[in-house]
N, C-alpha and C positions, 0 to 999 in steps of 0.2 A: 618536642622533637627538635632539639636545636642544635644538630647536629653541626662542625667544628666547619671553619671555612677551607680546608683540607678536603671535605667534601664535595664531589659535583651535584648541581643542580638535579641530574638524575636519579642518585642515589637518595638523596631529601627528597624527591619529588614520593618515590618507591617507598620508602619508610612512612612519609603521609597516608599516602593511602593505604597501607594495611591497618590502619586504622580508621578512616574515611571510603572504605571500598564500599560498593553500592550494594550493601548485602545487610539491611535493616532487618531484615525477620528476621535474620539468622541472631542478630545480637538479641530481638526480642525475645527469642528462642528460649537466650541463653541468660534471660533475666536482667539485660540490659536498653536501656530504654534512648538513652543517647551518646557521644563519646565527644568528649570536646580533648583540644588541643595545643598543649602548649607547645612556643615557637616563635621565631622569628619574625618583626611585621615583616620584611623582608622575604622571608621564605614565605609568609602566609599569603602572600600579595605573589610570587611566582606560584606559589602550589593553583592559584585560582585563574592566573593566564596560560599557562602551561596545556591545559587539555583543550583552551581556545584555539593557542600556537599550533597544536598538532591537527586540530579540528581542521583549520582554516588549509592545512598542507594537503591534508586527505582530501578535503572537496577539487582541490587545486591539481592534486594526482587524476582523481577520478574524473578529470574533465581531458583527458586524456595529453597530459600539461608533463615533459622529464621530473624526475626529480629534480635535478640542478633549474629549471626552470620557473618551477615552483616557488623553491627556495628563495631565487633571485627578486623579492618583492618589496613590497611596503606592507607591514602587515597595521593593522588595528592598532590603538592605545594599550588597548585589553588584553592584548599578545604577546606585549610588551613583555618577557620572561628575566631580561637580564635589568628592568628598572630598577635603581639603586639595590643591587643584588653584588655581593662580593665572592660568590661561590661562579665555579667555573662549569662552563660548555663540556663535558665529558672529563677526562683522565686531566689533570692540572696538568702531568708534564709533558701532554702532547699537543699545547697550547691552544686547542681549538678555540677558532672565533667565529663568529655568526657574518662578520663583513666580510672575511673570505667568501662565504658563498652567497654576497650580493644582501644579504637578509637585513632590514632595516627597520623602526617604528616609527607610526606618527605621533607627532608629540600632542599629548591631553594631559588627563590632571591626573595626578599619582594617586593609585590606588588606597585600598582602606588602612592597609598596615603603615604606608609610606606617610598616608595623613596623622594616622596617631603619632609616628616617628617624631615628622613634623612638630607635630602640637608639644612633642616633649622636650623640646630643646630648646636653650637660651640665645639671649641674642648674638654670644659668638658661635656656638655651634651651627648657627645662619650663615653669617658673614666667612666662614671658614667653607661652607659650601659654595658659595661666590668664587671665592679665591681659587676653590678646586677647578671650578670650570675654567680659568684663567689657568692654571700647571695643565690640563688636559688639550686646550685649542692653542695658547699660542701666547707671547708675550704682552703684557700691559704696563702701563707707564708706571701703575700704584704697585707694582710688586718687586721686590728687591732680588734681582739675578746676579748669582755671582760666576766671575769668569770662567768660560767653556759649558756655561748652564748648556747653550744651542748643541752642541755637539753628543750631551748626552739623551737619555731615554727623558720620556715625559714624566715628569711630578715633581713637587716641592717637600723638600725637609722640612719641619717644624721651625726650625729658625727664620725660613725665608715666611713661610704664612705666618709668623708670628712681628714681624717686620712690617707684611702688610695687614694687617690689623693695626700697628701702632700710624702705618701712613692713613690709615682710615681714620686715627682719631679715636681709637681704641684700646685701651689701656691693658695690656697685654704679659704674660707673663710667659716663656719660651717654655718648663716645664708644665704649666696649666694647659697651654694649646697642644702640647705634645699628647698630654694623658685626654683631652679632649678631641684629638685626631683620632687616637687610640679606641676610643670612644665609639665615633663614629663609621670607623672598620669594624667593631661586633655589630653595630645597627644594622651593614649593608650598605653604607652610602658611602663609603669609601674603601680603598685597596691599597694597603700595603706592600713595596718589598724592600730588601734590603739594597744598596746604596754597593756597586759595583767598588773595586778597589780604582782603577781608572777614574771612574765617575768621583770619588773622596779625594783623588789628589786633584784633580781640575777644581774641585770647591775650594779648593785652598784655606781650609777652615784649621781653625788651632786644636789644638791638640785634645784640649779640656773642654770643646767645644761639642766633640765628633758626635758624643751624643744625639745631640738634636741635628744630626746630620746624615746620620745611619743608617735612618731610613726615606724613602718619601711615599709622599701620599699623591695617590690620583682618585677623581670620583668615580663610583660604580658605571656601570650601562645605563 
């Protein structure tokens, strides 16, 4: 079930379970003995914090707590729904986020799908997650900004994380990191969009360049 990242997190979640729904006789019934799943580690890591996240709401409703109230928490690791997850909080174009309403996780160690994720990537597909969290928090000395970077939205184009991987000492190729960025938007651990027209002339990048400039990249939740 790997549904496209056009997808909400709801819609995946709902598609999973009509096949994972709690209704084992009925499949024994029907001459089937188990249903396994393919997918996303990504989606497979929210499909299993998802009914924790609502679990944890409901006790918190039921203690007779608002909903916005509720909401407003720290929840568990394990609840953690949007962990390097690139599908969105309800309708994409009605841009819901979970820190509007206060909603936050604690940080532990990334689940089963995020671990294999992990395990299958090479040593820049690391080092490019590094650099993500650096386009997502704030400016560092190893990353190359170019002028009016401050004034626009958060992420880095390919060019600039391929820049710093070369300041790392890292032997880098600006098309290799791009289709490795690329890469790492179907995993989940990062999010794409395209590169505003405003935000392309502040980059003051060449013509033949724009490519790797087109788009940027920021890391998931």
């Amino acid at each position: 079930c790997a549904l496209g990242p056009s997808m909400s997190i709801e819609k995946m979640v709902q598609a999973l379970g009509r096949a994972t729904f709690k209704g084992k006789q009925t499949l024994i019934d029907n001459g089937f003995e188990c249903v396994r799943v393919l997918t996303l580690a990504s989606d497979f890591d929210t499909l299993n914090s998802y009914q924790k996240f609502l679990k944890a709401i409901k006790t918190s409703v039921e203690e007779n707590r608002p909903l916005r109230v509720a909401l407003d928490s720290i929840f568990g690791n394990d609840s953690n729904i949007i962990k390097l997850q690139s599908k969105t909080i309800g309708n994409r174009k009605e841009h819901h986020n979970l820190d509007d309403h206060g909603v936050s996780f604690e940080e532990g160690e990334p689940g089963r799908g995020a671990r294999y994720t992990l395990s299958m990537m090479d040593n820049v597909h690391k080092e490019l997650l590094k650099i993500g969290d650096i386009a997502e928090y704030g400016e560092s000395p190893d990353v190359h900004h170019h002028t009016g970077w401050h004034d626009v939205k958060p992420g880095l184009p390919a060019q600039d994380f391929t820049d710093a991987l070369r300041e790392r000492n890292i032997n880098a190729d600006v098309k290799d990191v791009r289709k490795k960025l690329n890469d790492l938007c179907a995993k989940g651990a990062f999010k794409k969009r395209k590169v505003e027209e405003a935000e392309a002339a502040a980059m003051n990048c060449k013509k033949n360049e724009m490519l790797f400039y087109k788009s940027k990249y920021t890391p998931s939740g």
